[in-house]
N, C-alpha and C positions, 0 to 999 in steps of 0.2 A: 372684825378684820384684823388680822396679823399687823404686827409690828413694822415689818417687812413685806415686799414684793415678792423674795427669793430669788430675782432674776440677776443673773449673773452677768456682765460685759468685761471681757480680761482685765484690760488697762483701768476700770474704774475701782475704786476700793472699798465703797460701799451702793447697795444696792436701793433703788429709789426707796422711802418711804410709805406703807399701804396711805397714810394720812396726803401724802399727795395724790396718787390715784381717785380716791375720793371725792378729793378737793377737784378736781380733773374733770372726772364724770361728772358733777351735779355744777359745772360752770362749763360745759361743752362750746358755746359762744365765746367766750373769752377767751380759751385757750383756742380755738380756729383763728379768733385776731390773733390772738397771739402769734400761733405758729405762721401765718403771713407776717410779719414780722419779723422773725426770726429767719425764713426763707431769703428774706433780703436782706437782711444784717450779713448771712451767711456769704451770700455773693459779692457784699462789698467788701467785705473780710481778703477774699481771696483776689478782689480784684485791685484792691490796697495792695497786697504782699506783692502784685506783678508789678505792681509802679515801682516799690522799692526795690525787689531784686530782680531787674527785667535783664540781668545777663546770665542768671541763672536758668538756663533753656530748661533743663528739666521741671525745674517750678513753675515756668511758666506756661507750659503745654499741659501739665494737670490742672493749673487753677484754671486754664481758657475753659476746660472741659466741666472743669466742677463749676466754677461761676454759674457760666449755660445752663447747670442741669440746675444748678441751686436759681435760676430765675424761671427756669418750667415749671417746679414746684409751686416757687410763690403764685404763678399764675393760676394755677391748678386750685393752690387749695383760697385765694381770690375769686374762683367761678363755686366754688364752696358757699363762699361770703354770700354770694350775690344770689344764690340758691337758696340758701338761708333766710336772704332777708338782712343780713348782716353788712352795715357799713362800714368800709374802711375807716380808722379812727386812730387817733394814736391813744398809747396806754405808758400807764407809769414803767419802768424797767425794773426788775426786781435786783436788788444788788450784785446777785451772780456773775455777772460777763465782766460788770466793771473790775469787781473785786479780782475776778482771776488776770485780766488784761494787767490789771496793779503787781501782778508779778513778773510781768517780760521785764529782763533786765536790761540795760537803754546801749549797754557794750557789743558791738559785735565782735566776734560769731556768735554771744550768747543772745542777742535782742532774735535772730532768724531760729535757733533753736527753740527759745522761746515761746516763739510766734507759733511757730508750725505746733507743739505741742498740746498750748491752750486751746485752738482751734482743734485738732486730735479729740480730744478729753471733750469738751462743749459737743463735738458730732457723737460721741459715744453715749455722751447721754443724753441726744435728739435719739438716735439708735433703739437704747432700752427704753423711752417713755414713749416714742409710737410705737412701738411692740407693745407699749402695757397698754397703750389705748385701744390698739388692734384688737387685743384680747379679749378688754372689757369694756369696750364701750359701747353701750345700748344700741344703736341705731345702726343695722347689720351694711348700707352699704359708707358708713362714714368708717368703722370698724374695718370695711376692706380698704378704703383708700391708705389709711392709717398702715396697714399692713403692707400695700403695695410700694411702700416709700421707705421700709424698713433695711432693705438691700444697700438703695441708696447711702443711707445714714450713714452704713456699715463699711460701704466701699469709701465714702469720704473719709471718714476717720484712720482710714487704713491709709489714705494716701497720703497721708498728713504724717500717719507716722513712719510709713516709707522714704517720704523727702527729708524727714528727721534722719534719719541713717545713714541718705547720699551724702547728706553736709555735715555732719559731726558723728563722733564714733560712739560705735553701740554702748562702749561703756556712761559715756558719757548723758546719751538719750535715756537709756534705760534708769539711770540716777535720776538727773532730771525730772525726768517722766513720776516716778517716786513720787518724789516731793511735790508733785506739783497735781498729781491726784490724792493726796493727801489735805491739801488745801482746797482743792474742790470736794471733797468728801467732807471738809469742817464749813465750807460756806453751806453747803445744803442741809448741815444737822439739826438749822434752825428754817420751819418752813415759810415760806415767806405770806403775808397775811392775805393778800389775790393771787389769784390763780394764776398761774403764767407755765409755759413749758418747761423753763427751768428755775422753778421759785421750791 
């Protein structure tokens, strides 16, 4: 297996590791907790940012939308679980999330640019790792659920970085942005030792 995936997602700057997919396939169970997990981290995510900025209308008529569709999934891939055989559980968190959260900086307008970007970057590469599991995961109809949730990922990330544009200037986003896929391109260069979606 290559070094690499090859798969490309604009705003990230490097592309998954083949030694994750791997790791991925041969702990299929664990990354399903996982990603239920991850499905609801993602909702609370968004439904944090509407407590903090609940006068910003336009943030808060996307995250109402995204929350929802991010708690249909957790449900979705939950009846996965239960299909499986798989109990709900909790699991260690692999450094990732915290580490990139460790860079919102605490001033606004820079803690909401911030915010919305890390979240960006995190759906982007929900985005390219159910796409790699879509592609190559053994079991053709978990392979399609994987696939059918791909769209999602991609419109999430995209609204994240839409709401980054409404509220600070492109120059400004697109710098950011930089930097701060660069820092998620140096947490992941090390793979994390269990399986996790984003280890």
């Amino acid at each position: 297996m290559s070094s690499s995936t090859g798969i490309t997602i604009k705003i990230l700057q490097q592309p998954t590791k083949a030694i994750w997919l791997e790791q991925a396939i041969n702990n299929l169970d664990t990354i399903l907790l996982d990603h239920s997990h991850c499905e609801r981290k993602a909702a609370g995510v968004a439904i944090n940012m509407m407590f903090r900025y609940p006068s910003y209308t336009s943030l808060v008529r996307k995250l109402t939308a995204l929350a929802k569709e991010e708690l249909e999934h957790f449900e979705q891939v939950n009846q996965w679980l239960e299909r499986k055989g798989i109990p709900l559980a909790p699991l260690n968190s692999p450094p990732y999330g915290a580490k990139l959260k460790a860079q919102i900086r605490h001033q606004e307008p820079d803690r909401l640019l911030d915010s919305l970007l890390v979240s960006a970057l995190i759906e982007a590469r929900s985005h390219e790792r159910l796409g790699l599991l879509g592609s190559h995961c053994p079991d053709p109809e978990l392979a399609k659920f994987y696939r059918s949730l791909m769209a999602s990922e991609a419109r999430h990330y995209g609204i994240y970085w839409v709401l980054a544009t409404n509220y600070s200037d492109r120059t400004s986003v697109d710098s950011r942005l930089e930097e701060l896929s660069a820092i998620e391109s140096e947490i992941l260069s090390t793979t994390y030792h269990e399986p996790r979606i984003h280890s």
